[in-house]
MARDREN-475649 format. One line per field, with one value per residue (C-alpha): residue number from 1; residue in one letter; y, z, x. Coordinates in nm, 3 decimals, decimal comma, always signed. Example, Ala and Ser with C-alpha at 12.3 -4.5 7.8 and 13.67 -1.06 7.14 Angstrom:
REM MARDREN-475649
i = [1 2]
aa = [a s]
c2 = [-0,450 -0,106]
c3 = [+0,780 +0,714]
c1 = [+1,230 +1,367]
This chain:
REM MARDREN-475649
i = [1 2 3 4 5 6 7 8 9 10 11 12 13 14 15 16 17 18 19 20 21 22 23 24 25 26 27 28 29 30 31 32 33 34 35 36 37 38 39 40 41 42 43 44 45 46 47 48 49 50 51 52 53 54 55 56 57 58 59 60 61 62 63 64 65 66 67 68 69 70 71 72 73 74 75 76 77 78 79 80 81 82 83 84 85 86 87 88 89 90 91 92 93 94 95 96 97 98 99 100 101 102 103 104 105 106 107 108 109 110 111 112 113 114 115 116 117 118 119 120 121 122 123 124 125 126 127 128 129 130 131 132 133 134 135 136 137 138 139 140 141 142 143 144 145 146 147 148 149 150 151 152 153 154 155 156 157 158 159 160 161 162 163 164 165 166 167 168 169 170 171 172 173 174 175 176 177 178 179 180 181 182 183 184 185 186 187 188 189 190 191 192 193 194 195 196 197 198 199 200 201 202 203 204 205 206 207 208 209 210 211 212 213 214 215 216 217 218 219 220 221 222 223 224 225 226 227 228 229 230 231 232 233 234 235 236 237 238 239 240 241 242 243 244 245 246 247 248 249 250 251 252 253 254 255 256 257 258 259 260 261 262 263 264 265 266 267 268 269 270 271 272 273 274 275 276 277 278 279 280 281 282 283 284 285 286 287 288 289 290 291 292 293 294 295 296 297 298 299 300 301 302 303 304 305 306 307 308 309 310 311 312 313 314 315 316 317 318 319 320 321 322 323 324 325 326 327 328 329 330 331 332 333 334 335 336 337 338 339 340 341 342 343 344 345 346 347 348 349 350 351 352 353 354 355 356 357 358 359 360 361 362]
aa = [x x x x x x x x x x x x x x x x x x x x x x x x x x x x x x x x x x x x x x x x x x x x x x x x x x x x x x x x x x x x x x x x x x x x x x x x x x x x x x x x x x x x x x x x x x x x x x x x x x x x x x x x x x x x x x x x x x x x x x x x x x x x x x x x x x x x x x x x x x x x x x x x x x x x x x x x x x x x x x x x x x x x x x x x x x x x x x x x x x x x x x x x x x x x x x x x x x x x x x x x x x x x x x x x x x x x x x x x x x x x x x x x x x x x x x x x x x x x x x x x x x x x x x x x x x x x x x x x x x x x x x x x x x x x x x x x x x x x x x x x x x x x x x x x x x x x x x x x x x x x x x x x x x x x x x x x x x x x x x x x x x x x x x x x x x x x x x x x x x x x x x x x x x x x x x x x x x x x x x x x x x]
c2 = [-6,039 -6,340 -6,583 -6,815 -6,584 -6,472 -6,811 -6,869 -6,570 -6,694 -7,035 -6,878 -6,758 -6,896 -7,007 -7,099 -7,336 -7,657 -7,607 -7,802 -8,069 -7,978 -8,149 -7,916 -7,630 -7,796 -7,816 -7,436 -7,374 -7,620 -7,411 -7,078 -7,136 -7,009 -7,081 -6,910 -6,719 -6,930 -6,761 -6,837 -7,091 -7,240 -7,017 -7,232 -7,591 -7,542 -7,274 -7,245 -7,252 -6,860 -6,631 -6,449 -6,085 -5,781 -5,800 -6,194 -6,238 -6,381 -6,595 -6,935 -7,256 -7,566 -7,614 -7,247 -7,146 -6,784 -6,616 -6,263 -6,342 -6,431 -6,513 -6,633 -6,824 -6,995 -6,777 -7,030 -6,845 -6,513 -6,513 -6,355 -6,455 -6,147 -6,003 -6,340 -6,356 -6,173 -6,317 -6,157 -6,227 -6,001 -5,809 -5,468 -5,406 -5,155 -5,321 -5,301 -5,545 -5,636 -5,864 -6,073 -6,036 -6,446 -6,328 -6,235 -6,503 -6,211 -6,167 -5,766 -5,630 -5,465 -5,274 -5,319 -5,022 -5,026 -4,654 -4,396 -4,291 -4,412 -4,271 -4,425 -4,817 -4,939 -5,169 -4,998 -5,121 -5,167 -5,070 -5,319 -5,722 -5,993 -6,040 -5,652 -5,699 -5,974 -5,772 -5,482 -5,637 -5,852 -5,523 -5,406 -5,078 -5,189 -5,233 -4,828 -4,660 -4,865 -4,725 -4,318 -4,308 -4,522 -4,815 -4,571 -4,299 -4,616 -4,733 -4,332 -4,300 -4,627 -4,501 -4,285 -4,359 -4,110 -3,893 -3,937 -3,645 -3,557 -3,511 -3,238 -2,911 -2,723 -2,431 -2,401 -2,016 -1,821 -1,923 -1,604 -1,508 -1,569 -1,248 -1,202 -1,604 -1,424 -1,106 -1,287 -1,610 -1,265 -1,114 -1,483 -1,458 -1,693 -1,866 -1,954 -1,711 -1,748 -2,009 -1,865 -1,972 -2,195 -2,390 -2,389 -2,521 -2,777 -2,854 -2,910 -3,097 -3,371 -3,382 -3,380 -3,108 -2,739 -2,616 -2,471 -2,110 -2,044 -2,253 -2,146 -1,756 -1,868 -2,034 -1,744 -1,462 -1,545 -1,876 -2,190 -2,423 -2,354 -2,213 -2,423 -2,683 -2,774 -2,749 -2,631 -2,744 -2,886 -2,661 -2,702 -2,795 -2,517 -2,430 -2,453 -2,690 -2,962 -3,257 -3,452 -3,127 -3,099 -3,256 -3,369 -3,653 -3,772 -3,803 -3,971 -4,258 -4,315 -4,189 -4,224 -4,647 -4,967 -4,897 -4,542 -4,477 -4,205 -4,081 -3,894 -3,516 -3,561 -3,427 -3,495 -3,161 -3,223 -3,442 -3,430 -3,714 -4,015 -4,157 -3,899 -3,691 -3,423 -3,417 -3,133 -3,225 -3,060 -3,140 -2,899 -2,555 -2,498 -2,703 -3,002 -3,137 -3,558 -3,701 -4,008 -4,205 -4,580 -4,741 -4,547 -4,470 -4,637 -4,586 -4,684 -5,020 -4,920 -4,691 -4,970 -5,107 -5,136 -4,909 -4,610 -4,663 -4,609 -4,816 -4,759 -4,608 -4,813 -4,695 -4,481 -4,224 -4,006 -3,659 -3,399 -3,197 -2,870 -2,660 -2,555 -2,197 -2,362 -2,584 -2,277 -2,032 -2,320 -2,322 -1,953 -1,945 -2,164 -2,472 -2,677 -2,543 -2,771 -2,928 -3,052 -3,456 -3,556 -3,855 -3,620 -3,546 -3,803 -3,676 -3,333 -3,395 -3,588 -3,283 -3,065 -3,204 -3,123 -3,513 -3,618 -4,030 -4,104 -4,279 -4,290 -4,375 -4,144]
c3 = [+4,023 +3,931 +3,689 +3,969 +4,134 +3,840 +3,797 +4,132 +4,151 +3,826 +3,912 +4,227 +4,024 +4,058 +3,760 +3,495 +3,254 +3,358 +3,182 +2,878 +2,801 +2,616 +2,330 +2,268 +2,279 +2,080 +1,784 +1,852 +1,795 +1,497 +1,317 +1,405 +1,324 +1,620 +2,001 +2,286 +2,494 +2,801 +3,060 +2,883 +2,797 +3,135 +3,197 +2,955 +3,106 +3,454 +3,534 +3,298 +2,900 +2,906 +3,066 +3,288 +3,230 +3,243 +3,241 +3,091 +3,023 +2,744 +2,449 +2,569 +2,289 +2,162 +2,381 +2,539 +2,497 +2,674 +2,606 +2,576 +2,229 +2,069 +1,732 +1,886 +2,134 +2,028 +1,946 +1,619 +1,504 +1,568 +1,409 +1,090 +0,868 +0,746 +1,073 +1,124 +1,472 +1,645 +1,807 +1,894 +2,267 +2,396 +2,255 +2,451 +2,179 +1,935 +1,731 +1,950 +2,098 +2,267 +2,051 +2,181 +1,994 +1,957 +1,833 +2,133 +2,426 +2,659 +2,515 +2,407 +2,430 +2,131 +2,078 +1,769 +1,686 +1,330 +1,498 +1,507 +1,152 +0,739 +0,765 +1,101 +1,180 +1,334 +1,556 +1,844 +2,138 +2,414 +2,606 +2,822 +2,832 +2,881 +3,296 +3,307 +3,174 +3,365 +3,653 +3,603 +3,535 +3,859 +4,017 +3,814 +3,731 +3,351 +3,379 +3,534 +3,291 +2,991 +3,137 +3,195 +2,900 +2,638 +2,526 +2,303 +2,571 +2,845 +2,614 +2,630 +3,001 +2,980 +2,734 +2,960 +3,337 +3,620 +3,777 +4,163 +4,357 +4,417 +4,020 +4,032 +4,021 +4,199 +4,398 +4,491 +4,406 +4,645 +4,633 +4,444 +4,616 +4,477 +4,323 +4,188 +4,010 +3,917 +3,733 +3,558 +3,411 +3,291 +3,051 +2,888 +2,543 +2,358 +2,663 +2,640 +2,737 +3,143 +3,270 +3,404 +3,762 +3,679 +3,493 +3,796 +4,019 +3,818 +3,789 +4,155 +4,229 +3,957 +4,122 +4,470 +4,653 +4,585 +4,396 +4,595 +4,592 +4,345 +4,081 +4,119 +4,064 +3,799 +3,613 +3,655 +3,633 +3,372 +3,179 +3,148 +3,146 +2,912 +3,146 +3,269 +3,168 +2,766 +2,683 +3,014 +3,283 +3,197 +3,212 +3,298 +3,049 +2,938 +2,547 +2,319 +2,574 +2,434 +2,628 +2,624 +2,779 +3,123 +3,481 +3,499 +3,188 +3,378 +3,700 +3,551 +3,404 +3,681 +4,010 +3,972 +3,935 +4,193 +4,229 +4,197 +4,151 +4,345 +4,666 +4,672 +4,658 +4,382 +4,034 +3,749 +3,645 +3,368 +3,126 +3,119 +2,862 +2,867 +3,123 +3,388 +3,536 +3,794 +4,012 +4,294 +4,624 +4,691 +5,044 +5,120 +5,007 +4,952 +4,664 +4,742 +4,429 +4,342 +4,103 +3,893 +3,719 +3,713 +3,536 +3,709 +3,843 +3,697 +3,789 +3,638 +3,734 +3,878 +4,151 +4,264 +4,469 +4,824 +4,862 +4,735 +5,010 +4,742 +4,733 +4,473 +4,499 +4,256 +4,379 +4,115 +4,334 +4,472 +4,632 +4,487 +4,776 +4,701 +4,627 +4,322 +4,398 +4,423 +4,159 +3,926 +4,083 +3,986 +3,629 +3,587 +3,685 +3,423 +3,619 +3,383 +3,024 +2,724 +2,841 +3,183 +3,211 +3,413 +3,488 +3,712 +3,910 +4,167 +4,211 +4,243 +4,541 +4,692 +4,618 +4,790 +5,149 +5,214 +5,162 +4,855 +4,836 +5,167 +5,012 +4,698 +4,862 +4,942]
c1 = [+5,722 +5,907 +5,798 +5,717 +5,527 +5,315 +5,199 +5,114 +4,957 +4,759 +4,692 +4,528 +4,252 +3,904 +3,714 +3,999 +4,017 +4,262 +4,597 +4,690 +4,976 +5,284 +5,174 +4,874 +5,125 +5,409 +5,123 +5,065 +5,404 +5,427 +5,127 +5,266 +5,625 +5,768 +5,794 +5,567 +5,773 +5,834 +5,634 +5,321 +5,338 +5,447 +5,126 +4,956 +5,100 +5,097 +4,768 +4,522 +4,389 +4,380 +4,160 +4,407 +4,499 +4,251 +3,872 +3,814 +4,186 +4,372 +4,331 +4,370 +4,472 +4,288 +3,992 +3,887 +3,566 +3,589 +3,212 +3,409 +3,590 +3,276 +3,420 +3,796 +3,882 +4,189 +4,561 +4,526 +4,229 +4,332 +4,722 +4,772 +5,059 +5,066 +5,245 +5,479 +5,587 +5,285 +5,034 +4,715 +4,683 +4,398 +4,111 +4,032 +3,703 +3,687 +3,929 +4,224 +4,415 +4,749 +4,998 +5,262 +5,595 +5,674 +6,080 +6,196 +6,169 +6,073 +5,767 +5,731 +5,414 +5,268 +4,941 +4,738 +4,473 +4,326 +4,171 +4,483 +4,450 +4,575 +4,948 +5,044 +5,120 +4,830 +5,127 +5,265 +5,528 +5,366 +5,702 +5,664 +5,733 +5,486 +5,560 +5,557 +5,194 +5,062 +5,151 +5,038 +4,704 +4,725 +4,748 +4,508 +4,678 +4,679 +4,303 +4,263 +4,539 +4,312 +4,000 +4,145 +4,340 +4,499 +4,710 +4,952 +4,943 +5,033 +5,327 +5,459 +5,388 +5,660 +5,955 +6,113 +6,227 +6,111 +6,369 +6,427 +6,370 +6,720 +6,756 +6,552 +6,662 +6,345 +6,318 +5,953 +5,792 +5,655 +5,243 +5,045 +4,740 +4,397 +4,354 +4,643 +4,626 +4,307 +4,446 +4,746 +4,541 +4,305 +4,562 +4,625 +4,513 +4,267 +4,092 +3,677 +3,463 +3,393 +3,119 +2,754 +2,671 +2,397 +2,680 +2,911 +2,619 +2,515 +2,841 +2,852 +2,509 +2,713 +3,004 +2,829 +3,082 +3,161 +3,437 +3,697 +3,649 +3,974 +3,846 +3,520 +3,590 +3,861 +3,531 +3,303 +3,524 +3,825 +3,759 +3,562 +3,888 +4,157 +4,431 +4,715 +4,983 +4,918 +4,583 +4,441 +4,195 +3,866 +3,585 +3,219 +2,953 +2,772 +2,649 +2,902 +3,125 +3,317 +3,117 +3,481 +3,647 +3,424 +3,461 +3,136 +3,173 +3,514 +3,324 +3,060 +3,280 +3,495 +3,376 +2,982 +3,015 +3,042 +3,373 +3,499 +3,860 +3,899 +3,719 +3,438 +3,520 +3,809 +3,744 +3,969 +4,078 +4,326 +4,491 +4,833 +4,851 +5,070 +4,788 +4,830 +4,601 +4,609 +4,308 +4,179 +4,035 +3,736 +3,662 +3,905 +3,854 +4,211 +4,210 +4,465 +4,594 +4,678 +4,798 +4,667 +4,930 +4,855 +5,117 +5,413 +5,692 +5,953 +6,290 +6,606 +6,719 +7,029 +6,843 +6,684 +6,897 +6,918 +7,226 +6,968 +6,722 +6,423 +6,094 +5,842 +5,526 +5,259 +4,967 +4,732 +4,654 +4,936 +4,910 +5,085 +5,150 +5,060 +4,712 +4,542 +4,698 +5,014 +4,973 +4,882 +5,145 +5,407 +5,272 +5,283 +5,589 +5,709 +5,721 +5,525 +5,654 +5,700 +5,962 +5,835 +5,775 +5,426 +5,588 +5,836 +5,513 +5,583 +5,944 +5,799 +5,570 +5,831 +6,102 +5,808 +5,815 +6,166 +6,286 +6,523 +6,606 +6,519 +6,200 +6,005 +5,661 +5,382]
């Protein structure tokens, strides 16, 4: 989106505070030391005092009451001279917030989080710049990578481009049968015991469909989770079950609400990190697997263009085109080792239906 049409797209929203004149923001600037990037603070001017931007929005200036920063409501009170140039912009709770980098007139996105531990900064790039994250949170895609992962596994899921589908060198393996996905997961050393069947059931009256019948022998006859790309699939919870390790918790946060992010029938199976998930479809019993990456793809600029015929799929939920046998026949085979990016998940799929460049949308 252009500038333009992010403020439009601002301005359209009900509720805000009126904008401010200049002179409130040239006293900002005065107090701070340094000039608001000009995007906001045409945002500030000509749509509103804050309050755009995910959930309640940002910070706005002199004048915004907001009831969701409780103790700030004003950039003023929130910047710290001990980080010159950065402004705290928006508070996601638990301590963390996003910072706007005043130096650069782009506006970089940085992610402050007190939380990650003593020997690391607790300021992070955000990898993305200030109209990058007003747009994403217009879309709300910002707002649904947040919720199903984090702000320092977003800014990863952003510091690399995605490969096309033609960059790909792939060769798709033959598909194993069940029971022989069965017998090779079996010799794998160091997975969890296997689950019992009352686990598996209850595992299903939560989710509200059956497992497909490949996952559910995998959980009752090799492992309860464990096996597959990193650290494996989640399991079901049973004693000794790490509660943050099961489908049913992920299920319960984001399909059993108002509004569910995925249809009913999909259960997040695992965490590939950097905000991507790989989900399997269980109103089919083959097991078809999608893919949950919010905040992607992103191609290089220079494959943009019109001459490449490619158009960018930004929806959240993609399918992956393949089944969980597929899925797990492709990881035994090596598709998925150490090396592998998830963001290349997308290209993947697209590799898998026989197209290449023709077009990047699902």
């Amino acid at each position: 989106m252009t500038e333009d049409e992010l403020i439009e797209a601002i301005r359209a929203i009900p509720g805000l505070l009126p904008p401010v004149s200049p002179d409130v923001i040239n006293e900002v600037e005065r107090v701070i030391g340094y000039s608001l990037p000009p995007l906001l603070r045409r945002l500030y001017i000509e749509a509103a005092n804050g309050g755009f931007g995910p959930r309640d929005g940002v910070l706005g200036v002199a004048g915004s009451e907001y009831e969701h920063h409780f103790e700030v409501a004003d950039i003023l009170d929130s910047y710290d001279e001990d980080w010159p140039g950065m402004l705290w912009l928006f508070d996601w709770g638990c301590g963390i917030w996003s910072v706007l980098d005043l130096r650069d007139p782009a506006g970089p996105m940085w992610i402050w989080d007190p939380n990650i531990g003593e020997d690391e900064s607790p300021l992070t790039p955000q990898n993305m710049t200030l109209a990058e994250w007003l747009a994403e949170s217009l879309s709300g895609n910002l707002e649904k990578a947040f919720q199903t992962s984090n702000l320092i596994a977003i800014s990863r899921r952003r510091a690399s481009f995605d490969a096309c589908p033609d960059e790909l060198e792939y060769c798709p393996p033959e598909c194993l049968a069940d029971d022989e996905i069965i017998a090779a997961i079996s010799e794998l050393p160091d997975l969890p015991p296997p689950a019992s069947a009352s686990a598996v059931i209850e595992a299903e009256r939560t989710i509200g469909s059956p497992l497909p019948p490949l996952l559910r022998r995998l959980y009752l006859e090799v492992a309860n989770g464990g096996f597959g790309p990193g650290c494996g699939i989640l399991g079901v919870p049973m004693g000794g079950a790490y509660r943050s390790r099961v489908i049913t918790l992920y299920h319960e946060i984001w399909n059993a609400r108002p509004d569910p992010y995925v249809p009913p029938g999909l259960v997040w199976l695992h965490n590939w990190g950097t905000a991507i998930w790989s989900l399997v479809d269980c109103r089919d019993p083959a097991g078809p697997m999608w893919i949950w990456d919010p905040m992607g793809p992103y191609l290089r600029p220079d494959r943009l263009g019109p001459e490449e015929g490619i158009r960018v799929d930004r929806s959240a939920l993609t399918p992956q085109n393949m089944t969980l046998a597929e899925w797990l026949t492709e990881w035994l085979k090596g598709s998925f080792a150490e090396d592998f990016r998830p963001s290349n998940l997308r290209a993947l799929a697209e590799r898998r239906t026989g197209r290449a460049t023709s077009s990047y949308v699902m």
